[in-house]
DOBADREN-70655 format. One record per residue (C-alpha): residue in three letters; x, z, y; residue number from 1. Coordinates in steps of 0.1 Angstrom, whole numbers, always signed. Each point is the difference from the previous one (the first is absolute). Layout:
residues N
+------+-------+-------+-------+-------+
| baro |    px |    pz |    py | nutor |
+------+-------+-------+-------+-------+
|  Ala |     X |     Z |     Y |   NUM |
...
+------+-------+-------+-------+-------+
END
This chain:
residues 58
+------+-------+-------+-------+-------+
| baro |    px |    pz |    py | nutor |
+------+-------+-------+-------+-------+
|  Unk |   -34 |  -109 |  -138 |     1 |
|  Unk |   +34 |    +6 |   -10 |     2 |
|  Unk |   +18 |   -17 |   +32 |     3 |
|  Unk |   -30 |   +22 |   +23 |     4 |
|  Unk |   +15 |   +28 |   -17 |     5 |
|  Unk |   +33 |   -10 |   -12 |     6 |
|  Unk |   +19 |   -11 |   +35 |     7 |
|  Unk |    -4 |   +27 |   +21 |     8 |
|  Unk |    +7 |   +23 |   -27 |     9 |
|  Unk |   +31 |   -16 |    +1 |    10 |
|  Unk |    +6 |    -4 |   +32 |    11 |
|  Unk |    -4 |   +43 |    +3 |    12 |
|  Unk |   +18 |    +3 |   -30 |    13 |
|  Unk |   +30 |   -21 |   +11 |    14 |
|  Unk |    -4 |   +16 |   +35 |    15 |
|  Unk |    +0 |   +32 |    -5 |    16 |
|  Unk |   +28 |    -1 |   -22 |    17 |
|  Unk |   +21 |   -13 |   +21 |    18 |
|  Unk |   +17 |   +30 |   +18 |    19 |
|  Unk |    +6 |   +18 |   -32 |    20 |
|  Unk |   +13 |   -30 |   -21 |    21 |
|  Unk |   +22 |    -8 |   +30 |    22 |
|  Unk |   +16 |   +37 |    +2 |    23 |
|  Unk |    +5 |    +5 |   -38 |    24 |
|  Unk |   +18 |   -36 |    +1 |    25 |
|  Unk |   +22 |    +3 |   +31 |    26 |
|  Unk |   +30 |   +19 |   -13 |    27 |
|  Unk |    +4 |   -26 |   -33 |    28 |
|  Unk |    -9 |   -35 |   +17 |    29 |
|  Unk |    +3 |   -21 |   +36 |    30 |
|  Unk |   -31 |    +0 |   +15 |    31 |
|  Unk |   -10 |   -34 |    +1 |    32 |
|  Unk |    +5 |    -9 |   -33 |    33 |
|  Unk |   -26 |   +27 |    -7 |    34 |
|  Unk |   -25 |   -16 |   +25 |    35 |
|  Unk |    +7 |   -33 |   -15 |    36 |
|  Unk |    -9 |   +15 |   -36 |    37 |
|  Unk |   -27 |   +19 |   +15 |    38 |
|  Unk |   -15 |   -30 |   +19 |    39 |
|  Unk |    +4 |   -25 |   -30 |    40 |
|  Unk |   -19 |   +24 |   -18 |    41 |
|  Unk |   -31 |    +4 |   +21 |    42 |
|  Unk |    +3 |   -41 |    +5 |    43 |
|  Unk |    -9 |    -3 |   -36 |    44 |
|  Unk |   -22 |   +31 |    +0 |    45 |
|  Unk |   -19 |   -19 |   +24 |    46 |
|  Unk |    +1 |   -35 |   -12 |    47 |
|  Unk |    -8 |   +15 |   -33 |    48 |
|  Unk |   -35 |   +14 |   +14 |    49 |
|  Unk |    -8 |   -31 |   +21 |    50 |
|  Unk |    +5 |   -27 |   -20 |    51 |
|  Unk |   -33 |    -6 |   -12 |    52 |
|  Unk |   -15 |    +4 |   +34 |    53 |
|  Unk |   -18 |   -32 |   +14 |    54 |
|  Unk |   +13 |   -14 |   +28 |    55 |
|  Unk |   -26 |    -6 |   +30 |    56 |
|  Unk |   -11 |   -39 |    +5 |    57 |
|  Unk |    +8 |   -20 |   +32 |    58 |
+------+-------+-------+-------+-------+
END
């Protein structure tokens, strides 16, 4: 239930922040060090969430 609900509420939340995260951080940091933080963190966000998830069989 919780990966149903918990990914792509995620996935909006990271998302959505995006524009606004990026504007308020642009003046004090190089922009792709803050994607690299900002990707890192939805990598574990994910992997988090989806590590319990079967994997299909062959």
């Amino acid at each position: 239930m919780l990966q149903a609900v918990g990914a792509p509420a995620l996935l909006i939340l990271i998302w959505s922040t995006g524009f606004i995260a990026a504007r308020a951080v642009a003046p004090h940091a190089d922009p792709n060090l803050f994607l690299t933080f900002r990707f890192l963190i939805a990598v574990v966000g994910f992997t988090i969430l989806v590590r319990n998830v079967p994997w299909p069989e062959r």
